[in-house]
Structure formats: structure tokens, C-alpha cells
Backbone bond lengths (Angstrom), bond angles and torsions (degrees), N, CA, C in turn:
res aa  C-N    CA-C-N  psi(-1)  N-CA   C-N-CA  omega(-1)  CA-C   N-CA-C  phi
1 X - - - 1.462 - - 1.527 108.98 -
2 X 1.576 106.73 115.78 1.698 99.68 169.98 1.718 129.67 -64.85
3 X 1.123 99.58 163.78 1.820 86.95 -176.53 1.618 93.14 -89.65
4 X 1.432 104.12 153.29 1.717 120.26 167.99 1.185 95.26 -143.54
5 X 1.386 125.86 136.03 1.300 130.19 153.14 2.328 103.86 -112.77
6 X 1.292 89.33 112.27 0.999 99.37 140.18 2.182 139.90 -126.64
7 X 1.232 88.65 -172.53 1.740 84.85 -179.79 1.125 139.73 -71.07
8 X 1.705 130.56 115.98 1.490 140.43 -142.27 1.681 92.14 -92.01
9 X 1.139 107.74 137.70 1.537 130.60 168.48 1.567 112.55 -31.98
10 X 1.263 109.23 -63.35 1.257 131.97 -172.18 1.257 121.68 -69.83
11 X 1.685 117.44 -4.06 1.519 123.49 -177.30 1.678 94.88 -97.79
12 X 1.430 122.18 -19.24 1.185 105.82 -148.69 1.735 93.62 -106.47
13 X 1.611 107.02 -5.16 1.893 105.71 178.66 1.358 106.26 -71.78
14 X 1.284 130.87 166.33 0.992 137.73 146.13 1.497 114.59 -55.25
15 X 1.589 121.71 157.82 1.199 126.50 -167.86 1.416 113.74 -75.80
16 X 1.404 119.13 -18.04 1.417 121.49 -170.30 1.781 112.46 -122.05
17 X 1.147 102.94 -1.21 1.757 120.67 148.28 1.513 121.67 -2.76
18 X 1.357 145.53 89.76 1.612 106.93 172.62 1.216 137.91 -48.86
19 X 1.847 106.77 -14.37 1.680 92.29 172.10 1.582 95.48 -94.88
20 X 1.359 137.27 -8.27 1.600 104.58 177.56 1.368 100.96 -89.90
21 X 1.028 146.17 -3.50 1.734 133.03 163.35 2.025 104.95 -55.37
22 X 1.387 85.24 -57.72 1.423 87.09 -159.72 1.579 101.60 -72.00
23 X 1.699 124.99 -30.05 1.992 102.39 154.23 1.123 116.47 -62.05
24 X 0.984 141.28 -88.48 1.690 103.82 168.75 1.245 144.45 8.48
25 X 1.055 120.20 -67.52 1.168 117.42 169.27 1.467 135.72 -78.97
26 X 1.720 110.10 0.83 1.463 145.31 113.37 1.237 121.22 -1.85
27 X 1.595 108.03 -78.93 0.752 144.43 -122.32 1.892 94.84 -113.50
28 X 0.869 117.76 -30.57 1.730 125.31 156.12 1.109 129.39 -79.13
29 X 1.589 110.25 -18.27 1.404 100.60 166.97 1.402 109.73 -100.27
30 X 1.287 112.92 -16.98 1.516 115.61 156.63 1.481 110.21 -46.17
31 X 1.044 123.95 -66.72 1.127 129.75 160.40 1.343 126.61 -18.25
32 X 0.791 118.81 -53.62 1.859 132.61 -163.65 1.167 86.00 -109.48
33 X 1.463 153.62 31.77 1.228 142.09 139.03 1.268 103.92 -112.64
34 X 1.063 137.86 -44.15 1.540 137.48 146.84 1.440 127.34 -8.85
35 X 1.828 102.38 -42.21 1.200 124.63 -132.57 1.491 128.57 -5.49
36 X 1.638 93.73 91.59 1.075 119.72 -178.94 2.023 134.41 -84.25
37 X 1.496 70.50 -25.87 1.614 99.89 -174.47 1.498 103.25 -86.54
38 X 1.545 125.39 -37.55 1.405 121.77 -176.81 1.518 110.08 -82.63
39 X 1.566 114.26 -25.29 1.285 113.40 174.76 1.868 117.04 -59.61
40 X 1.811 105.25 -31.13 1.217 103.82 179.13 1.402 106.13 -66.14
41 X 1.168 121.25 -54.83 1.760 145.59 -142.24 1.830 89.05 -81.16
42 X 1.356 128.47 -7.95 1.175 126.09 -176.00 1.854 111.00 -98.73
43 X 0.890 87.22 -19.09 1.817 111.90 -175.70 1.471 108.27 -87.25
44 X 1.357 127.32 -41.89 1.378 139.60 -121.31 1.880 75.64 -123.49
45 X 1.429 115.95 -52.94 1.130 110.71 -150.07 1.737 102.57 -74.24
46 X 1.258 123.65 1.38 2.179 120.73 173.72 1.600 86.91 -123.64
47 X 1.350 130.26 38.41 1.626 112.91 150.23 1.428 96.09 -111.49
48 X 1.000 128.34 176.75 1.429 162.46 -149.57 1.630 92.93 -96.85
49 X 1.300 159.76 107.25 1.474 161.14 -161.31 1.859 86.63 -72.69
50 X 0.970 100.52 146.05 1.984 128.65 157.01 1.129 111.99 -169.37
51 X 1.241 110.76 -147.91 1.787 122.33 -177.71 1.011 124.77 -78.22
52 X 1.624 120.85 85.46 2.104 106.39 168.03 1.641 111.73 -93.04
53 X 1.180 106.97 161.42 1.471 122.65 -178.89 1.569 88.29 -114.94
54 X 1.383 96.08 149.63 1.519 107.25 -176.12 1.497 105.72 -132.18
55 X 1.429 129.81 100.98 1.501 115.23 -151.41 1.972 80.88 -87.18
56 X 1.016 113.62 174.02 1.686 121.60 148.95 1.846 99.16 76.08
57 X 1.168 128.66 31.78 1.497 124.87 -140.43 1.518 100.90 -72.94
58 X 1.629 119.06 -31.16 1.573 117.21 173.84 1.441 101.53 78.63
59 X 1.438 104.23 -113.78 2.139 116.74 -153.41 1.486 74.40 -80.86
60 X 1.392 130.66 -17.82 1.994 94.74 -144.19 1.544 134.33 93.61
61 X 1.712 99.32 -22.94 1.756 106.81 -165.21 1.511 99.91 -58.86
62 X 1.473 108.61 -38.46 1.621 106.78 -162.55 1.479 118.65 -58.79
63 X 2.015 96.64 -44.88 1.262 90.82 -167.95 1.693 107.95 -86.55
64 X 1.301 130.76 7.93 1.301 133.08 175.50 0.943 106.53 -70.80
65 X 2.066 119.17 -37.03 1.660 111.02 -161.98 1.462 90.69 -80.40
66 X 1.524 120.40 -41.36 1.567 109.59 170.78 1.211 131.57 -15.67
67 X 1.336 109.33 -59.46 1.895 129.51 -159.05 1.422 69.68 -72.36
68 X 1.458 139.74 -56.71 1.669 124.60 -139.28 1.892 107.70 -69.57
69 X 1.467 90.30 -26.29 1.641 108.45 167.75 1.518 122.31 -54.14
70 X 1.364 101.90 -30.27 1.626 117.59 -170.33 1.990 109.74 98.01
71 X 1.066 97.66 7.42 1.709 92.02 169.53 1.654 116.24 -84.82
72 X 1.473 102.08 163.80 1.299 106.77 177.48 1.608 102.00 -117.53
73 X 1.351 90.32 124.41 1.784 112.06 -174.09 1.424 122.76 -95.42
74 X 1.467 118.68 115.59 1.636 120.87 173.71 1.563 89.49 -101.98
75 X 1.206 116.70 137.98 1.640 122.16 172.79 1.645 106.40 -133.00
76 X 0.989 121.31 144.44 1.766 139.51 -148.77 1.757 85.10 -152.86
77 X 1.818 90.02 105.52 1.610 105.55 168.12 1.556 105.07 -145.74
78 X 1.314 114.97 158.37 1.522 122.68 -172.25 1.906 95.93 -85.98
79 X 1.422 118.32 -22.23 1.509 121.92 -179.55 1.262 106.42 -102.48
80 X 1.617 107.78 162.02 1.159 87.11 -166.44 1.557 125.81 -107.32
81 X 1.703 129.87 -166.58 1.592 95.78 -157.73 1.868 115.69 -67.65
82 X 1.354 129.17 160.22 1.331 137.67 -157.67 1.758 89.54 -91.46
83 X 1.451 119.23 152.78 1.341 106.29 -151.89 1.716 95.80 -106.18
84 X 1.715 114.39 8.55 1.195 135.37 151.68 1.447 106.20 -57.79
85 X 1.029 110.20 -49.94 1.836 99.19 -140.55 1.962 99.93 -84.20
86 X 1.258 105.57 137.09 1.648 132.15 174.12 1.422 98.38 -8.96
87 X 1.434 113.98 138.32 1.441 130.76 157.90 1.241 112.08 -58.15
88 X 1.629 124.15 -26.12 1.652 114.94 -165.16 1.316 111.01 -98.43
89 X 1.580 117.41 2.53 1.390 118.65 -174.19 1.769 100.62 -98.36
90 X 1.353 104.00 136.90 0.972 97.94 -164.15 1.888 116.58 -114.67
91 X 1.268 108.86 134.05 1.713 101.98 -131.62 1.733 101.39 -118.70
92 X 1.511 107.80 117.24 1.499 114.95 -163.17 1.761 103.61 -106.67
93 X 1.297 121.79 98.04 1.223 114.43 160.30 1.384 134.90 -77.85
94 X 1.529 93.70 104.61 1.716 72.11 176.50 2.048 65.32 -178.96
95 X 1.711 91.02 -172.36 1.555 106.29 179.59 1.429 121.88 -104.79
96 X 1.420 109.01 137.43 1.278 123.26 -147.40 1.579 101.57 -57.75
97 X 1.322 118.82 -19.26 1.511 117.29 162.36 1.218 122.89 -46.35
98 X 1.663 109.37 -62.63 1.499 96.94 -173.23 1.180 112.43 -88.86
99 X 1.442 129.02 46.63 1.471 126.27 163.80 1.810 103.85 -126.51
100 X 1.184 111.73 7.10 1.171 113.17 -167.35 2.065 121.49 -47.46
101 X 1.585 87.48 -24.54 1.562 103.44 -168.23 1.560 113.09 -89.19
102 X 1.560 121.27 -13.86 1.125 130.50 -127.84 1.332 89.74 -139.45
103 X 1.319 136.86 -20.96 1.836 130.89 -175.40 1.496 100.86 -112.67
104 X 1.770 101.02 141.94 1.392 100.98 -177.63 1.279 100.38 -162.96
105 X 1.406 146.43 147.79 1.531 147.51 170.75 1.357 105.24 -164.27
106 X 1.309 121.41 -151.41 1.527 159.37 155.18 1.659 111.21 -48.98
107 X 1.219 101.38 -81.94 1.416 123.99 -155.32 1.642 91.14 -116.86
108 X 1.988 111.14 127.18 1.435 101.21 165.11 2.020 79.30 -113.96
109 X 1.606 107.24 156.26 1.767 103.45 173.36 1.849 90.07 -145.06
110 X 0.967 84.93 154.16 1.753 92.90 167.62 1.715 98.32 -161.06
111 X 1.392 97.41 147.80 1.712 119.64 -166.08 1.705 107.28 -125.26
112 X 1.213 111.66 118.11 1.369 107.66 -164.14 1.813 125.58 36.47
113 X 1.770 90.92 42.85 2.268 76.43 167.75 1.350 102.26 -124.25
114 X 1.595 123.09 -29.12 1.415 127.88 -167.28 1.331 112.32 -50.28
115 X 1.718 131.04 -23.05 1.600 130.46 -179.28 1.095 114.22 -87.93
116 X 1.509 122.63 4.71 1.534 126.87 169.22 1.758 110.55 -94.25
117 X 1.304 100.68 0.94 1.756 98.12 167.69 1.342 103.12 -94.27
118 X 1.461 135.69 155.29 1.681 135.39 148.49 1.392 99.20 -80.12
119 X 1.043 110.31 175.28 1.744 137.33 -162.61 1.604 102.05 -58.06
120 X 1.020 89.96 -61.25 1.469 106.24 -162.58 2.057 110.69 -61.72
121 X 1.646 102.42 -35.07 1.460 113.27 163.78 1.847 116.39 -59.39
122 X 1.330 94.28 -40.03 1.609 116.51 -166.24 1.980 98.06 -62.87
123 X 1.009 113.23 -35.61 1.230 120.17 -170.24 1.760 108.60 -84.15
124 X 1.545 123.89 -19.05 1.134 142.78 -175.96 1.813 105.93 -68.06
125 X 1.503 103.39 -30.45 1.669 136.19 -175.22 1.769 93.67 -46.16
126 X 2.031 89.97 -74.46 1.287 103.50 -169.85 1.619 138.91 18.42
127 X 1.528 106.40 -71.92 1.368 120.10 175.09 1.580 130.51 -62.12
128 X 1.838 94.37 -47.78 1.566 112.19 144.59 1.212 122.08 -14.48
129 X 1.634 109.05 -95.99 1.685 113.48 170.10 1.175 140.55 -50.13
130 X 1.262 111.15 -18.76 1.210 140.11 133.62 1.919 123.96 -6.84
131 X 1.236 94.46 -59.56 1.267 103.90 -179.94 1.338 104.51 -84.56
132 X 0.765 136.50 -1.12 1.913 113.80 -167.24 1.445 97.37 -124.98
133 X 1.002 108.23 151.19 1.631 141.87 165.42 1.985 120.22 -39.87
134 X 1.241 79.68 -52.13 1.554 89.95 179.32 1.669 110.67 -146.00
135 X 1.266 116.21 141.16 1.929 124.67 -174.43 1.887 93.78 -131.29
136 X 1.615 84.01 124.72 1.336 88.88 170.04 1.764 109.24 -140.64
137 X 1.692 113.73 152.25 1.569 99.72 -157.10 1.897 79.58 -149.49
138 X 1.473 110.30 164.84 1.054 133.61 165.04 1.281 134.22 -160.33
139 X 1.785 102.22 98.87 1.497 99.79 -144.32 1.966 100.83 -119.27
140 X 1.456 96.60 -170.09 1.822 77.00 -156.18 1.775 84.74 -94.16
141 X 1.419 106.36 154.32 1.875 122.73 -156.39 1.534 92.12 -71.57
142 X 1.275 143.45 100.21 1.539 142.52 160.34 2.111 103.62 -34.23
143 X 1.127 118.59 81.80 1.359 107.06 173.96 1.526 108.86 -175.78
144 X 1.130 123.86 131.23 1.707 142.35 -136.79 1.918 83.01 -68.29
145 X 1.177 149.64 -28.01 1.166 155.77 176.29 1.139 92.66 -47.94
146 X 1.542 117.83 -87.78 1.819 118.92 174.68 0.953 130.18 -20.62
147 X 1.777 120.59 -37.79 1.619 125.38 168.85 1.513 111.14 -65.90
148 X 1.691 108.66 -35.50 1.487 93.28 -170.56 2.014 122.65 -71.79
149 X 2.002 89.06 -19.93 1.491 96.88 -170.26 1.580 90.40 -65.61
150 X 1.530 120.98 -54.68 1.440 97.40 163.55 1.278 154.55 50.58
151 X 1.628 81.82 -106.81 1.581 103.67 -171.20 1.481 110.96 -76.89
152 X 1.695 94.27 -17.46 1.551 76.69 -177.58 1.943 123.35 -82.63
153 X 1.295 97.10 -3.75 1.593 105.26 165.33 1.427 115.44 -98.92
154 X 1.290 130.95 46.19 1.062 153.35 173.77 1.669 123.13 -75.82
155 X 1.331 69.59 -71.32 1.860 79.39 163.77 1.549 124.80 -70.77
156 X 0.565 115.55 6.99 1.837 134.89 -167.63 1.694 117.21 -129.95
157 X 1.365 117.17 -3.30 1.378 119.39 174.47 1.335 113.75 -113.90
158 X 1.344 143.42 156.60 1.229 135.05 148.07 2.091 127.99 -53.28
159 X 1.076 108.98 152.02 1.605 98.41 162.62 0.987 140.80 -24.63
160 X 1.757 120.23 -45.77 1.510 141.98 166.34 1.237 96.46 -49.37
161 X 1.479 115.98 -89.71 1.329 132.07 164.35 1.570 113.19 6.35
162 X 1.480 101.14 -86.98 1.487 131.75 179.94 1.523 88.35 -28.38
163 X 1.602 127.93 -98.26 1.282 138.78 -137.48 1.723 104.92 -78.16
164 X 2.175 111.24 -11.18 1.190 89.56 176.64 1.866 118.86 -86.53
165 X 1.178 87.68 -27.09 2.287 101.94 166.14 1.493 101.50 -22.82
166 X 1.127 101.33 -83.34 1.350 118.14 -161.21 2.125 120.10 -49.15
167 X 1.491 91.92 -28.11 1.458 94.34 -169.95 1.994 99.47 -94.71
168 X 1.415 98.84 -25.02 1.660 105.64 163.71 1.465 115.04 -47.68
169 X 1.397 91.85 -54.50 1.694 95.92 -173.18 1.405 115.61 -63.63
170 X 1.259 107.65 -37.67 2.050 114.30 -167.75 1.576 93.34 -71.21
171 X 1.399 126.66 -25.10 1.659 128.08 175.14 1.563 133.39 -96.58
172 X 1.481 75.11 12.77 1.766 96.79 -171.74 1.779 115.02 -67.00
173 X 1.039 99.21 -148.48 1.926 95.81 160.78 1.664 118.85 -150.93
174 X 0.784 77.29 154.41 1.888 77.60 149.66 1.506 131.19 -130.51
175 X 1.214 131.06 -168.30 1.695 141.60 -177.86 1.082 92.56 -47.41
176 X 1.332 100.78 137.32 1.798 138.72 -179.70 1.762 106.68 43.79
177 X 1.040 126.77 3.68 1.605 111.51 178.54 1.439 105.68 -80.62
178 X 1.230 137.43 -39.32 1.338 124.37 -175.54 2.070 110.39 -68.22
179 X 1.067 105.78 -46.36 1.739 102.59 170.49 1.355 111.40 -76.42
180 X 1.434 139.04 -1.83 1.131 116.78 145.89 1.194 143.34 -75.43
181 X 1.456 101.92 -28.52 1.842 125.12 156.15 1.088 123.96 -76.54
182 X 0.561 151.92 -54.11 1.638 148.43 128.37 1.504 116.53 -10.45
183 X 1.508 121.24 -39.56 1.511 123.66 165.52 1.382 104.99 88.29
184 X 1.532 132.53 50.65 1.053 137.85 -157.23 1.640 109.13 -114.73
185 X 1.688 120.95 62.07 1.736 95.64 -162.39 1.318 100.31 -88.49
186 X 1.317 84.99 145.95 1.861 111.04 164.63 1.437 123.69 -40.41
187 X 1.495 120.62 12.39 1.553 136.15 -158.11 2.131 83.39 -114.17
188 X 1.134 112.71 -27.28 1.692 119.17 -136.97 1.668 79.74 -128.42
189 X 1.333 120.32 -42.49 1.614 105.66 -134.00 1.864 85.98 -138.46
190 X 2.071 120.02 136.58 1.445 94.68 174.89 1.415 81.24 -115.16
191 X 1.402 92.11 135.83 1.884 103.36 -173.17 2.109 98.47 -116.63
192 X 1.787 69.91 137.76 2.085 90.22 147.36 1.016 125.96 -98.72
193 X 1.064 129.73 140.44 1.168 113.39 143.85 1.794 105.64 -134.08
194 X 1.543 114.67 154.44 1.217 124.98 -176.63 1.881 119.53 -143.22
195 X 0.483 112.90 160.02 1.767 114.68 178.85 1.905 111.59 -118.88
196 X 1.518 114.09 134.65 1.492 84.72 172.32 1.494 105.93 -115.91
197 X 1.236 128.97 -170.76 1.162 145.24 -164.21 1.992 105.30 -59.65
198 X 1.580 90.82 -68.47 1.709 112.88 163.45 1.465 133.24 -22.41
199 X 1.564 119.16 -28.27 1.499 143.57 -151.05 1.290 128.65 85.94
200 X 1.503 115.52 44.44 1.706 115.79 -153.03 1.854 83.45 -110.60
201 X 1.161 117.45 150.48 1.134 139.61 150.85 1.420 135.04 -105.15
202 X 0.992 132.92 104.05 1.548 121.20 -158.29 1.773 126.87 -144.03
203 X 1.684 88.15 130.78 1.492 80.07 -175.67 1.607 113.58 -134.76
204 X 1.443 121.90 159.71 1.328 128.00 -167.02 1.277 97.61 -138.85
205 X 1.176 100.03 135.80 1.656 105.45 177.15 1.849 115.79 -152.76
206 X 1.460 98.47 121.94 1.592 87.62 176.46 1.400 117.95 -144.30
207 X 1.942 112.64 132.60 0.877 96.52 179.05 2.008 158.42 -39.80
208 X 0.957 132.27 121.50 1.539 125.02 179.48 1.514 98.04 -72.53
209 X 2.052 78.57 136.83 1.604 92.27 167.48 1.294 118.39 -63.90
210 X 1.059 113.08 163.82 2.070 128.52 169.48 1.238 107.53 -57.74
């Protein structure tokens, strides 16, 4: 399956929309069936707490369990912050473009946003990730399997929902394409990557010391 990224339903509603509340909220239990969020919070929770950036942050849940970890959270979302999520996380609206110069920590992670760049954007990152210590991502598995798990949440999503699944997946990835765009060699960087059963794509990567 080739990659296509085109434009997701849900980028183009307004934030307070009745159908973008309810993708969203889609879109978290997507999430938590994925389990995408425990895979981070499982990693995160035997390193040493500092600064992660959380690009794509959504509800907030992630970076709340963060703060509960003892990290300090910058989160970068196009909506704006959820009136749930922690006072100490500190919450940048706007697009991860025009902050590109300006975010920096430990840990950069993003959970379902990296397949909304094309290739050629994805590589623009580079310098970005660059800076941090550790990059962690969880993106939906590019592979006709993923379409079929799908369908079976079909009946259970809204329209948004519905038509955004499907265009996630066709922009998804597979093995070694995200650390090659990104520019991540195995000389610099010791990377995972893993796939799960669900449609998860996943990669970990952290710099080696000198």
C-alpha cells in the first residue's frame, strides 16, 4: 500500500463543532484501544522525569498522566487547551510549524499526528528532533489488516471519525520509513520500532551517548 496523505475531516471543523467534539472523543477511545497512551506512560514512567513536548496533545489525558509521573509538559495542539487538563502543563496553540524554533526538552512524543505530514514536510522536522534526547511516536500501522480492524469500528464512530480512520491509515507508515525521514541513523540514534496487533505503529528512538 502506497502512502497518501491527504486532508482529515476533523482538521478542517472548528474546535467546538458538534461533530468535532464527538471525533474526538472517537478518537480517545481509539486511542485507548490502540493503547497508545499506556505504551507512552510505560516508557516514560523508569526514565528520570524532565521536559517532554507533546505535539498533537488532544483531551490532555496523556499529558496529565505525565505531570502525575513528575514530568514537565509543553503540549502543541491546533484546539484549544481542554479545561480538564493540569494547570502545570503548559499549552501552546498554534501549529507545530510555527513553533518549530522555539520548543526544546528531553523527550519530544506525538500519538497519532506524525501521518498528517507528507514525506517531504516530515523531513522539515529533522532539526526539531534533533534537539531532544529521546523521540517517541505512535502512528496508525500502513497495512490492509489496519483497514480491516477498521471497519469493525464503523458502526460506533461518527462520519468525521468514519472517513478520518481510513485516510490515517493510507498515511500511516511502516518499518524504517519514519527514521529515515526524520534522519535518524542508527550510528547517532538506538531505535525501536514495533507494530501491534490493534493497528499501532511504533517507534522509540534515543540518542547514544559520546
Amino acid at each position: 500500500m502506497h502512502r497518501k496523505v491527504v486532508p482529515e475531516k476533523l482538521d478542517a471543523l472548528p474546535a467546538h463543532a458538534p461533530e468535532a467534539v464527538r471525533s474526538r472523543q472517537d478518537l480517545e477511545r481509539i486511542n485507548a484501544l490502540m493503547g497508545n497512551h499506556a505504551w507512552v506512560t510505560g516508557i516514560l514512567r523508569y526514565r528520570l522525569p524532565g521536559q517532554v513536548v507533546e505535539i498533537g496533545a488532544g483531551d490532555g489525558k496523556l499529558a496529565n498522566a505525565l505531570v502525575e509521573l513528575g514530568w514537565k509538559v509543553t503540549a502543541v495542539d491546533l484546539a484549544p487547551k481542554p479545561s480538564t487538563c493540569a494547570s502545570e502543563v503548559s499549552w501552546l496553540r498554534c501549529d507545530l510549524r510555527d513553533v518549530l524554533d522555539d520548543v526544546e526538552g528531553d523527550v519530544l512524543l506525538g500519538s497519532l499526528v506524525w501521518h498528517h505530514f507528507k514525506t517531504a514536510e516530515l523531513q522539515d522536522f529533522r532539526k526539531l528532533v534533533d534537539r531532544f534526547h529521546g523521540f517517541l511516536a505512535s502512528e496508525p500501522w500502513r497495512v490492509h489488516h489496519a483497514r480491516l480492524l477498521a471497519l469493525t469500528l464503523v458502526p460506533f464512530v461518527n462520519g468525521v471519525t468514519r472517513h478520518d480512520m481510513f485516510v490515517s491509515i493510507r498515511a500511516g507508515f511502516q518499518r524504517g520509513e519514519l527514521p529515515a525521514w526524520l534522519e535518524l541513523p542508527e550510528s547517532r540514534w538506538e531505535i525501536q520500532e514495533a507494530v501491534a496487533l490493534l493497528g499501532a505503529y511504533r517507534l522509540q528512538a534515543w540518542k547514544r551517548q559520546a
